[in-house]
C-alpha positions as CSV (number, residue, x, y, z in Angstrom):
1,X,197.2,74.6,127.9
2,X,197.5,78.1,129.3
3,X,194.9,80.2,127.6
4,X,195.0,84.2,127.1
5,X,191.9,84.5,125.8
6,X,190.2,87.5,126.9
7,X,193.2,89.7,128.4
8,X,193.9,93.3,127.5
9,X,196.1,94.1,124.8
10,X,197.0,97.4,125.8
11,X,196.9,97.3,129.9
12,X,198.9,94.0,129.5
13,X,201.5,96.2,127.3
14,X,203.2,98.6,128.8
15,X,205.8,99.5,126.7
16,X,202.3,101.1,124.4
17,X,201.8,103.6,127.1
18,X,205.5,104.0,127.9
19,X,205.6,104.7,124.2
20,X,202.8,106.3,123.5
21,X,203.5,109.3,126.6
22,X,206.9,110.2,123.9
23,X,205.0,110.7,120.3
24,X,201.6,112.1,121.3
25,X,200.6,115.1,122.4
26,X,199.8,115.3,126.0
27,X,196.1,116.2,125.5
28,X,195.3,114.0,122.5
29,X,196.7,110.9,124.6
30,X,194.5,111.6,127.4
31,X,191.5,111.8,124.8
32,X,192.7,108.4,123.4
33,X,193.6,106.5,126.7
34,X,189.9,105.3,127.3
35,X,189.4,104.6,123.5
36,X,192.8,102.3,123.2
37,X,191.9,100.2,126.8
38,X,188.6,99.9,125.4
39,X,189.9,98.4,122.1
40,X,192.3,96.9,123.8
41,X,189.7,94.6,125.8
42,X,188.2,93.7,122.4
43,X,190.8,92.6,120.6
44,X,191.9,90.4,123.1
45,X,188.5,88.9,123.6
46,X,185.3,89.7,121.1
47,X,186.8,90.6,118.2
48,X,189.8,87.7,118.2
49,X,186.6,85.8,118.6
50,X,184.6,86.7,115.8
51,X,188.1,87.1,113.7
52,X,188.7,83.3,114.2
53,X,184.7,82.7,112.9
54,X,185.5,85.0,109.7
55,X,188.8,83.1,108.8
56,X,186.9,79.8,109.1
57,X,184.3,81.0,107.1
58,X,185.3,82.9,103.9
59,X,183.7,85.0,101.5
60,X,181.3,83.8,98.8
61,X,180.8,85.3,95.4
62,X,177.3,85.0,93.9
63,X,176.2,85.7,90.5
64,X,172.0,86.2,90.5
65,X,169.7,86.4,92.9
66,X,167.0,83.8,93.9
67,X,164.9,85.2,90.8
68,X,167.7,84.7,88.2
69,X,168.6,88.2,88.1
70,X,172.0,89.2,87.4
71,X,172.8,90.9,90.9
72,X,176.6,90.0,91.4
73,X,177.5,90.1,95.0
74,X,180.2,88.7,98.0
75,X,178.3,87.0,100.7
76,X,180.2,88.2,103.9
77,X,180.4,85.6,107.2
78,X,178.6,87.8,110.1
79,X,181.3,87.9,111.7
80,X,183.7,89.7,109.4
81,X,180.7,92.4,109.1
82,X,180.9,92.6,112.3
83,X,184.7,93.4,112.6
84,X,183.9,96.2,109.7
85,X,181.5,97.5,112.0
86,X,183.7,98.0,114.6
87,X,186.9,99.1,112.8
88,X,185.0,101.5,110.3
89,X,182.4,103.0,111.7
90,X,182.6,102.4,115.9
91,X,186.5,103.8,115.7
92,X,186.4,105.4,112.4
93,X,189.9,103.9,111.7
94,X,189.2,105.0,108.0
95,X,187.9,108.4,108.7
96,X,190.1,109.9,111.4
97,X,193.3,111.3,109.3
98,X,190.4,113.2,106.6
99,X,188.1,114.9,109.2
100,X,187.3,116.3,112.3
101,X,185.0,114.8,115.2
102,X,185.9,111.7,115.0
103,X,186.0,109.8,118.8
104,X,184.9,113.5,119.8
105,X,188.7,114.7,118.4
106,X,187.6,118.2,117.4
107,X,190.1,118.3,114.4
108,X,191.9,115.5,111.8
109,X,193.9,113.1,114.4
110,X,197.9,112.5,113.2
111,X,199.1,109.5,111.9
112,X,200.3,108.0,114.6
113,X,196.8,108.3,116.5
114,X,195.4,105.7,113.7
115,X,198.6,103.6,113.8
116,X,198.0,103.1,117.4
117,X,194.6,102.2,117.6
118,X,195.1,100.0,113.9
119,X,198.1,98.0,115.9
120,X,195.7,97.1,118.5
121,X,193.4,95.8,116.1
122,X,195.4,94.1,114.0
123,X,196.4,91.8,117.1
124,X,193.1,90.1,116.8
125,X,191.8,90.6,113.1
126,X,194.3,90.9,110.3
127,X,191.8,90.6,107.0
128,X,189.8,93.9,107.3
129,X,192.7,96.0,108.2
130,X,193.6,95.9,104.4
131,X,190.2,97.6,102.9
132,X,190.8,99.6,106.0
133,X,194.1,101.0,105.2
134,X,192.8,101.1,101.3
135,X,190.2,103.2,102.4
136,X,192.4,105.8,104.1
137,X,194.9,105.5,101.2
138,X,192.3,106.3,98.4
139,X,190.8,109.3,100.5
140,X,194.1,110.6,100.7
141,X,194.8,110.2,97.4
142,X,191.2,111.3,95.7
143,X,191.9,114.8,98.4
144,X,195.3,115.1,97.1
145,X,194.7,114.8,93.1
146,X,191.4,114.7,92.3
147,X,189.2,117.1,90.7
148,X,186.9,118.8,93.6
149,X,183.8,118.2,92.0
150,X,184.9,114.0,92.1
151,X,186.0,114.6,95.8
152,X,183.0,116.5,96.5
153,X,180.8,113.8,95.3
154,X,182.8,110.7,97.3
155,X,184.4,112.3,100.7
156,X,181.3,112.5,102.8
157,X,180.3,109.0,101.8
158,X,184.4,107.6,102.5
159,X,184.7,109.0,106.1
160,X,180.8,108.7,107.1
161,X,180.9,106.3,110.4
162,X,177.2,105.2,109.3
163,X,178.1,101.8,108.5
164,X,174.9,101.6,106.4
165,X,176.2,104.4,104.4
166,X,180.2,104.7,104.2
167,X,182.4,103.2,101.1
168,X,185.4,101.4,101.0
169,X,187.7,101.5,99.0
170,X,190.1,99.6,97.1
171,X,193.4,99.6,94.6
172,X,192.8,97.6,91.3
173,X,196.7,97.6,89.5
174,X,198.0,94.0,89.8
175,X,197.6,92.4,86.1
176,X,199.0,88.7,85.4
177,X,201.8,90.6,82.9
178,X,202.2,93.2,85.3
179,X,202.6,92.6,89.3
180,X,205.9,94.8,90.4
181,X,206.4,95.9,86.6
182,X,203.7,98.4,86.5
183,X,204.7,99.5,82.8
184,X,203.5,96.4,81.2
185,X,199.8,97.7,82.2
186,X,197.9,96.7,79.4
187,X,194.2,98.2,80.8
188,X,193.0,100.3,78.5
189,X,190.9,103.7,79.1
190,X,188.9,105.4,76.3
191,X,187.1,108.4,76.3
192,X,183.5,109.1,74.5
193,X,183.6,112.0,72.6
194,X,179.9,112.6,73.2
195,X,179.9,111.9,76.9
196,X,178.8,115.2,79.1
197,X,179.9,114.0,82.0
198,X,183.6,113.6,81.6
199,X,183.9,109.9,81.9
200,X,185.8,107.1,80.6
201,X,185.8,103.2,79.4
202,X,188.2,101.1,81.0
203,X,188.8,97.6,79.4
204,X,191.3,95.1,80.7
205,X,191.4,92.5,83.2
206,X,192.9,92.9,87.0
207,X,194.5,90.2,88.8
208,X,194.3,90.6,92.1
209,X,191.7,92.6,93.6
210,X,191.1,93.0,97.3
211,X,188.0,94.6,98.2
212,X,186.7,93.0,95.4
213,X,183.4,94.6,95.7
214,X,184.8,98.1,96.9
215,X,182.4,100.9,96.3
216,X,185.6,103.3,95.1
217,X,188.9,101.7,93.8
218,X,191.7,103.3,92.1
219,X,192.8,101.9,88.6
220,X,196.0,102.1,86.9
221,X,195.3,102.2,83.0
222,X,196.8,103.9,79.6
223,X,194.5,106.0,77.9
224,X,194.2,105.6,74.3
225,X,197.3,104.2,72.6
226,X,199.6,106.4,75.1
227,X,203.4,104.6,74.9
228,X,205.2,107.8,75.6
229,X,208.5,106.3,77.3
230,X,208.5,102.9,75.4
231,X,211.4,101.1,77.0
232,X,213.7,98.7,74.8
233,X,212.5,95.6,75.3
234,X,209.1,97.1,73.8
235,X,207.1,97.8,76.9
236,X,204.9,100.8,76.6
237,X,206.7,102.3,79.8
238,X,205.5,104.0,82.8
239,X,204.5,107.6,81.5
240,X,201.6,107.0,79.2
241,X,199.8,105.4,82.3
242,X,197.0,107.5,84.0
243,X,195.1,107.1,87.3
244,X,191.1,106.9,87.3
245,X,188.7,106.2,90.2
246,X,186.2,103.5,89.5
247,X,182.9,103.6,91.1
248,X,180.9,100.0,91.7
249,X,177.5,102.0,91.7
250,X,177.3,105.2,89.4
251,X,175.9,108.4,90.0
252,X,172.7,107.5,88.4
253,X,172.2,104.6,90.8
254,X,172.7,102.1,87.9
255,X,175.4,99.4,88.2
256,X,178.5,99.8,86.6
257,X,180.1,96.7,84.2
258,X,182.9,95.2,86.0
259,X,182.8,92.1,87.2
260,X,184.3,90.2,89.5
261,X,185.4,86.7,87.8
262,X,186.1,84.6,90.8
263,X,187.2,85.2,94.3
264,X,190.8,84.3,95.2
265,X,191.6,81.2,97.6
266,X,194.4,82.6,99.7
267,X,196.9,81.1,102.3
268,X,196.3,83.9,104.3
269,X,193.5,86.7,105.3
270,X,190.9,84.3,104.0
271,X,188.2,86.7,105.6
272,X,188.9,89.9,103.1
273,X,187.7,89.2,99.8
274,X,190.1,89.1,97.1
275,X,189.3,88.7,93.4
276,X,189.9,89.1,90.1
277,X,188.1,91.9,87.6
278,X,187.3,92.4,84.1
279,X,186.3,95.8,83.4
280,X,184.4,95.3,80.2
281,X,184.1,98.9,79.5
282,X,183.1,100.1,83.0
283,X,183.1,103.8,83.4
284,X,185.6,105.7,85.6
285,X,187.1,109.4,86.3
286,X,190.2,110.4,85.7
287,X,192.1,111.2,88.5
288,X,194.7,114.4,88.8
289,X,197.1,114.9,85.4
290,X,197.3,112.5,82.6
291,X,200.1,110.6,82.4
292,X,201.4,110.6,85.4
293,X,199.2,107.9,87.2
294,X,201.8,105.7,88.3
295,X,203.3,108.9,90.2
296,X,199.8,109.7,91.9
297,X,199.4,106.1,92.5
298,X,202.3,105.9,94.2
299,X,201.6,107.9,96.8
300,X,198.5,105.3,98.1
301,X,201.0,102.6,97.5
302,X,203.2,104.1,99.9
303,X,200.8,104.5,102.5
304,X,199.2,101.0,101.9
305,X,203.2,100.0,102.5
306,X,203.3,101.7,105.4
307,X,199.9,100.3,107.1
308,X,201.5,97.2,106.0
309,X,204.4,98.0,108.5
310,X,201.6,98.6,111.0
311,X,200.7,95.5,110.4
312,X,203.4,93.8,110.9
313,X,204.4,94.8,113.9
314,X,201.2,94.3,115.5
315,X,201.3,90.4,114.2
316,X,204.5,90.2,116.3
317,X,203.5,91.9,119.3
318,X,199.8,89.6,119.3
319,X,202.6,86.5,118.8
320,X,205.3,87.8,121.5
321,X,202.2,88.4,123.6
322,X,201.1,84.7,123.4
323,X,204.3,83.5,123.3
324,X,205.4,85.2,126.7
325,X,201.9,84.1,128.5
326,X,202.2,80.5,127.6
327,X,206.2,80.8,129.2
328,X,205.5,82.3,132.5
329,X,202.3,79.7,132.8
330,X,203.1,76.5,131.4
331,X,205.3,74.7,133.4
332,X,207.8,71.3,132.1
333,X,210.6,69.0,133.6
334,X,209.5,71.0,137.8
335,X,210.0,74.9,135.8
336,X,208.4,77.4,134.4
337,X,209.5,77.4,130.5
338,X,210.2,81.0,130.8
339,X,212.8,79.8,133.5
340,X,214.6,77.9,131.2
341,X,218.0,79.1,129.9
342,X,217.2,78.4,125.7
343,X,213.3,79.5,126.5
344,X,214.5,82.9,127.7
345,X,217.2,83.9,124.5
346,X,214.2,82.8,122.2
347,X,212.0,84.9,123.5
348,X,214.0,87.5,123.5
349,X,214.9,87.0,119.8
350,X,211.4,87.3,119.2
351,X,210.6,90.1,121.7
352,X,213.3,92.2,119.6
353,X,211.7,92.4,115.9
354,X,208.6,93.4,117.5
355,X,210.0,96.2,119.1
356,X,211.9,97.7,116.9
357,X,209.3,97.5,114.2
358,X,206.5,99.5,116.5
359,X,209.6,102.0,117.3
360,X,210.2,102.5,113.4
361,X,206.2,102.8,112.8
362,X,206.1,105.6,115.5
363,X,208.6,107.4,113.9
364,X,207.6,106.7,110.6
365,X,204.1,108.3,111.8
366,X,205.7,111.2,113.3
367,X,208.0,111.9,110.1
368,X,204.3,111.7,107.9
369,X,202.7,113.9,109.9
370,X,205.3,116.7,109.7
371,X,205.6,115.9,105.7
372,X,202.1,116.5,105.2
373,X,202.1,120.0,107.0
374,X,204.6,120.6,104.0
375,X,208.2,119.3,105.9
376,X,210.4,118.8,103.0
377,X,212.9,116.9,105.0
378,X,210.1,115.2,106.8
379,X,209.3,113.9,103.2
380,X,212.5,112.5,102.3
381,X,212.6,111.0,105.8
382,X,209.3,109.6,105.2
383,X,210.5,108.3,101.9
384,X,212.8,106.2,102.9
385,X,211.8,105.0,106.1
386,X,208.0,104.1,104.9
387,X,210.3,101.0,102.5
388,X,212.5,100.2,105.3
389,X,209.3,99.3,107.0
390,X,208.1,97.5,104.5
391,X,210.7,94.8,103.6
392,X,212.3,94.4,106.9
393,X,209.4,94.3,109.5
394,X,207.4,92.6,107.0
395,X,209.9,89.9,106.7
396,X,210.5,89.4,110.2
397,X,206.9,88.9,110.8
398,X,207.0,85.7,109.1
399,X,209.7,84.7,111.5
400,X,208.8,85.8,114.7
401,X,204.8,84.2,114.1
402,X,206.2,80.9,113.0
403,X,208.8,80.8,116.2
404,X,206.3,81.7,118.4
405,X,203.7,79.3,117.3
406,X,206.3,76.9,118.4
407,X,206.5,78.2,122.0
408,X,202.8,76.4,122.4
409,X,204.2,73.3,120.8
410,X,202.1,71.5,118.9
411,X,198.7,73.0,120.1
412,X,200.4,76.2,118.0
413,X,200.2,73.6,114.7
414,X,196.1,73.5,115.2
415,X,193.5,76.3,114.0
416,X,191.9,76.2,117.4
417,X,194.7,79.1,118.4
418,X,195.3,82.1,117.2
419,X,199.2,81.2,116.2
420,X,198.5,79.4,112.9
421,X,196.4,82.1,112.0
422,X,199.4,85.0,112.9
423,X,201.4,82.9,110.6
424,X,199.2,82.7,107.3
425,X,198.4,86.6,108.0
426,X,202.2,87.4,108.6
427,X,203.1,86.0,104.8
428,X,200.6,88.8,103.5
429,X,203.1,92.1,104.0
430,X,206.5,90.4,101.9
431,X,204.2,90.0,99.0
432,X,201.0,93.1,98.8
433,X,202.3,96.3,97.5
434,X,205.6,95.2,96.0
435,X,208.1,91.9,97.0
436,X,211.1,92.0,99.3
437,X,213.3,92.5,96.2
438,X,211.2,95.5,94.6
439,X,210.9,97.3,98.1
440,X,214.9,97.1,98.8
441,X,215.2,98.7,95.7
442,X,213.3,101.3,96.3
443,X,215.1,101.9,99.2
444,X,218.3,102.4,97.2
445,X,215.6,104.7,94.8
446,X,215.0,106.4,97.8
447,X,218.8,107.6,98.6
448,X,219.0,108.2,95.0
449,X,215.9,110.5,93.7
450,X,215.0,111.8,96.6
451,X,218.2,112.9,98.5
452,X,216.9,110.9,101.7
453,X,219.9,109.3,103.0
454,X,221.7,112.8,104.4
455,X,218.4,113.2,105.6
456,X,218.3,110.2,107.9
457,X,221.6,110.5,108.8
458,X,220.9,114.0,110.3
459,X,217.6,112.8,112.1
460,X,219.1,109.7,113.6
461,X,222.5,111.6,114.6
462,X,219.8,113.8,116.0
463,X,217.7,111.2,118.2
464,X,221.5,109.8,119.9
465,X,222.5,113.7,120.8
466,X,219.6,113.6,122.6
467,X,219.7,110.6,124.2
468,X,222.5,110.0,127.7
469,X,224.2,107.3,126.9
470,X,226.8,105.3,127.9
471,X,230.3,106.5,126.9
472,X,231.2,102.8,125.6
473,X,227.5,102.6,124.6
474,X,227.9,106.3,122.5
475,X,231.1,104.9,121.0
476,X,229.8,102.0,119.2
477,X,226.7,103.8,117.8
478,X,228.4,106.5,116.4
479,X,230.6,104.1,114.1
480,X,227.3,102.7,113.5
481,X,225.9,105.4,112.3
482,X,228.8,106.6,110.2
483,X,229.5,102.8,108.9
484,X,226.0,102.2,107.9
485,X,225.4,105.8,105.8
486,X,228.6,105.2,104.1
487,X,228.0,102.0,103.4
488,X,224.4,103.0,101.3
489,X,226.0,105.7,99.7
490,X,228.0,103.8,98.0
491,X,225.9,100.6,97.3
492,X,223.5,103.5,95.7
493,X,226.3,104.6,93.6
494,X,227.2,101.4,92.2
495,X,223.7,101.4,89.7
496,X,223.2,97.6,88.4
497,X,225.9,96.3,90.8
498,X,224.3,97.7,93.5
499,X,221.2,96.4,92.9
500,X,222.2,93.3,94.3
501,X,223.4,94.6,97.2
502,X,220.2,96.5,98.0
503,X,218.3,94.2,100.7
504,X,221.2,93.6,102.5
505,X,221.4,97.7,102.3
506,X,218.0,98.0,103.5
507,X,218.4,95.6,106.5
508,X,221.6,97.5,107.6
509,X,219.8,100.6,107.6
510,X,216.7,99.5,109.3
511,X,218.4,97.9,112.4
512,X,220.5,100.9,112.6
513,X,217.2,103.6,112.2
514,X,215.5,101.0,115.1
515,X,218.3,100.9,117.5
516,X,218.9,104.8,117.4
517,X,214.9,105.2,117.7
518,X,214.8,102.7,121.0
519,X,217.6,104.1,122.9
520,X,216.5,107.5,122.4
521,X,212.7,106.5,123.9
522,X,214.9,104.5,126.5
523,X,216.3,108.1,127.0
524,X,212.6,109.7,126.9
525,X,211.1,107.3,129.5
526,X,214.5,106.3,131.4
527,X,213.9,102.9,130.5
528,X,216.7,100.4,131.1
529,X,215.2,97.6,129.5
530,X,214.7,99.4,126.1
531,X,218.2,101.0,126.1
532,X,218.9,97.1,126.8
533,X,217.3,96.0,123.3
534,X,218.5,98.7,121.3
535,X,221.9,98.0,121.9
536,X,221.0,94.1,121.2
537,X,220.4,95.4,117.7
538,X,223.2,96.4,117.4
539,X,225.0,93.4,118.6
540,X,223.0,90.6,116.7
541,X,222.3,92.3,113.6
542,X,225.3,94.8,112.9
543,X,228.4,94.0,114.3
544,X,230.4,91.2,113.7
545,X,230.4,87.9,115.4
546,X,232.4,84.5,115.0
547,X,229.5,81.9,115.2
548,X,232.0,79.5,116.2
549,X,232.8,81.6,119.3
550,X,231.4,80.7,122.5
551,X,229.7,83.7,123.7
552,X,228.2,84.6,127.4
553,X,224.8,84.8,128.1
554,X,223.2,88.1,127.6
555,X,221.8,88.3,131.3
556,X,221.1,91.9,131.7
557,X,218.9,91.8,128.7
558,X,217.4,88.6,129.7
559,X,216.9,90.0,132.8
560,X,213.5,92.0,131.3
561,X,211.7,89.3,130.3
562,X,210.1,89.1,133.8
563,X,208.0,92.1,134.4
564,X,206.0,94.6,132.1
565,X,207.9,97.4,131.3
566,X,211.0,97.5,134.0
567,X,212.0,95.4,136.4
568,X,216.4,96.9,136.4
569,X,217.2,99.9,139.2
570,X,219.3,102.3,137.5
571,X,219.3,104.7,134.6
572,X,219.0,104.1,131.1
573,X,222.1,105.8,130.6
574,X,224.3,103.5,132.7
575,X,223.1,100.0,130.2
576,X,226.5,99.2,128.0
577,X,226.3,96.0,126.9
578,X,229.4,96.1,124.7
579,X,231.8,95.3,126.9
């Protein structure tokens, strides 16, 4: 059996430089070229190595010490340490987007600089990318609402790269009443009249914890008796909920009273500890205004849901990378597989999802970075496409790890490989920080509250006016575009009936934002291959098709699964595949 092991994920990708030369800087790239090979090489050897150890060898959770003292604490495998090691404090995944120096990067590196290194990582360990993107989320979050003196006391210790010294962090919300439904939050936070330092008790149970035994997390309660909003069916509703941040170890060195009940036994990322808390009183900080924790809250959901896209994409581009190796080198019935008619249109369906969901990350990462320097369009952009992300990528994950597993036959059915392990992982993203169902809703929320569909229309009529195309090739994506838009507008408008309506919505809209994102970088890099799969979007997921039709073979798409990044003469611009 043909075995990868050890290769470079980012030399043996080209597309990731191709890629990379359109959405960074030109002097920031050349800083992070020798930092992505070099992460590259790791991922594809050491750290897939010592990720496979940490999923065979989950976290424990013990209660007392040898002496019988009561010193609650997760027993992490080696391994997974290791991979903290290298993800937290050797690249400073965590740090990089909250302060300068990091890598030698004299200032706070963009969005898109984490994403990129975090999709190479991913490709080899899935489990500590989540208290990873946590992390980053609650820094972003404690900077943004916080009180200084609490953001004072916790930044230096949540972007240190002294492994011995950082903090991770975590988001407690998920109650057994109240996954997607945030309202029903029954936690409870009280406040001690006498206490000088501002604090409060929070008593309830939570769920699902990851990071279990996170120095910071972020927790989602109702102070006092606060129902302002009660909803009709007697739910205390979503305004009387605040946001506070809960320490694991106060500022007086003692312990604080949570506890961890058990640890969670999980299909997938069985090397991040996952658990579930009763607070028992612990002491936390509030965090920004009262009463408006969900909306503060939301803010590191939506960033989690967008690592989660990150994610995603770099499950299916570890899987297409396998899958594509094992083709050209395994050989059946005198041929190559990848020389085989069926072999070559499946993996090009899997090839596709995992392109189009790194080319809606990058611009996902782009749109952020101009939100956060205070874009308001950016914001709406963001808005919307950061859900898009979510449900669809997420979703085809699942897919695209499953079918490629298949591509090594049944050697893919057995742990020794890294395919079964893709799969578990991939199921993750559908159901952390909100289902298929609630995210395609809040795509349609999106279009509604924050006024992002005009916005996306503009930015993706945008990316094909600067983009030579084909005249047939321009024709078809401008009905597209104006089919698509219209088409959410009025499934937005439509309230409950919409509702139903609203994945179906959200997948229209993300093929479309993908194939307008990959044949403008076709334009940027004159690539004929990626002009190629944009407009295969277009004709698998959009337009419409009698399956009982006998349809010819896509040979000048197929034609690219043979080389790296180009193997057609020509210009971009001359690709129409639409007849």
């Amino acid at each position: 059996m043909p075995d990868q092991h050890g290769v470079n994920l980012f030399t043996s990708d080209p597309d990731m430089a191709a890629l990379l030369k359109v959405y960074i800087e030109p002097a920031l790239l050349a800083h992070l070229l020798p930092h992505l090979e070099h992460l590259g090489g790791l991922a594809g050897g050491v750290l897939d190595a010592l990720a496979h150890t940490a999923d065979k060898n989950p976290p424990t959770l013990t209660h007392r010490n040898r002496a019988g003292l009561d010193m609650q604490h997760i027993v992490k495998h080696p391994a997974y340490v290791e991979l903290e090691r290298v993800a937290f404090s050797q690249y400073g995944l965590a740090a990089m987007s909250h302060r300068a120096d990091v890598l030698g990067w004299p200032a706070p590196m963009p969005p898109i600089a984490k994403y990129a290194l975090t999709y190479l990582f991913v490709q080899a360990e899935f489990g500590v990318c989540c208290p990873l993107s946590m992390t980053d989320s609650l820094t972003r979050t404690l900077r943004k609402f916080a009180a200084p003196e609490l953001t004072h006391r916790y930044l230096p210790q949540l972007t240190t790269q002294d492994f011995d010294a950082l903090f991770q962090g975590a988001m407690f919300m998920t109650e057994q009443g109240a996954g997607s439904d945030v309202a029903a939050t029954e936690t409870r936070a009280t406040q001690d009249p006498g206490s000088s330092d501002g604090s409060w008790q929070l008593h309830g149970e939570k769920w699902f914890c990851s990071n279990a035994d996170a120095a910071l997390a972020m927790v989602l309660a109702r102070p006092g008796g606060a129902n302002d909003g009660t909803r009709s069916d007697g739910v205390a509703g979503m305004k009387g909920l605040s946001l506070f941040l809960l320490p694991k170890t106060l500022p007086d060195g003692s312990r604080n009273s949570h506890r961890i009940v058990r640890l969670k036994d999980k299909l997938g990322t069985r090397s991040m500890a996952s658990g579930e808390i009763s607070l028992n009183g612990a002491k936390a900080w509030l965090v920004g205004e009262p009463g408006r924790g969900f909306v503060q809250m939301a803010d590191m959901i939506n960033n989690s849901r967008l690592s989660n896209g990150v994610r995603a994409a770099g499950l299916m581009r570890r899987a297409v990378s396998e899958a594509m190796f094992i083709a050209r080198e395994r050989q059946a019935f005198g041929k190559r597989l990848i020389d085989m008619p069926l072999m070559r249109r499946q993996l090009l369906k899997l090839m596709l999802p995992a392109e189009q969901a790194r080319s809606m990350v990058f611009q996902a990462a782009t749109a952020l970075h101009r939100a956060d320097s205070g874009d308001k369009n950016a914001y709406s952009l963001t808005r919307i496409l950061t859900p898009l992300i979510k449900f669809r990528a997420c979703r085809d994950a699942r897919k695209v790890t499953g079918d490629a597993m298949e591509v090594r036959g049944g050697c893919g059915y057995i742990e020794d490989w890294s395919d079964a392990r893709l799969v578990r992982d991939a199921h993750l993203g559908s159901v952390w920080e909100g289902t298929s169902n609630i995210v395609a809703l809040d795509v349609l929320r999106a279009v509604k509250r924050e006024g992002s569909l005009p916005v996306l229309q503009a930015h993706l009529a945008q990316l094909l006016a600067d983009t030579p195309l084909h005249a047939g090739a321009r024709k078809v994506f401008d009905a597209m575009l104006l089919r698509v838009i219209t088409l959410a507008g009025q499934v937005s408008g439509l309230n409950a009936a919409g509702d139903a309506q609203a994945r179906s919505t959200a997948s229209a809209l993300y093929h479309l934002a993908s194939a307008a994102a990959m044949a403008w970088e076709a334009g940027q890099t004159n690539s004929p291959k990626r002009m190629a799969l944009a407009q295969w979007v277009l004709i698998h997921r959009l337009l419409p098709k009698d399956p009982l039709a006998l349809t010819a073979v896509d040979e000048p798409a197929l034609a690219f699964l043979d080389s790296g990044f180009d193997n057609a003469a020509g210009l971009a611009s001359d690709v129409n595949l639409f007849g």
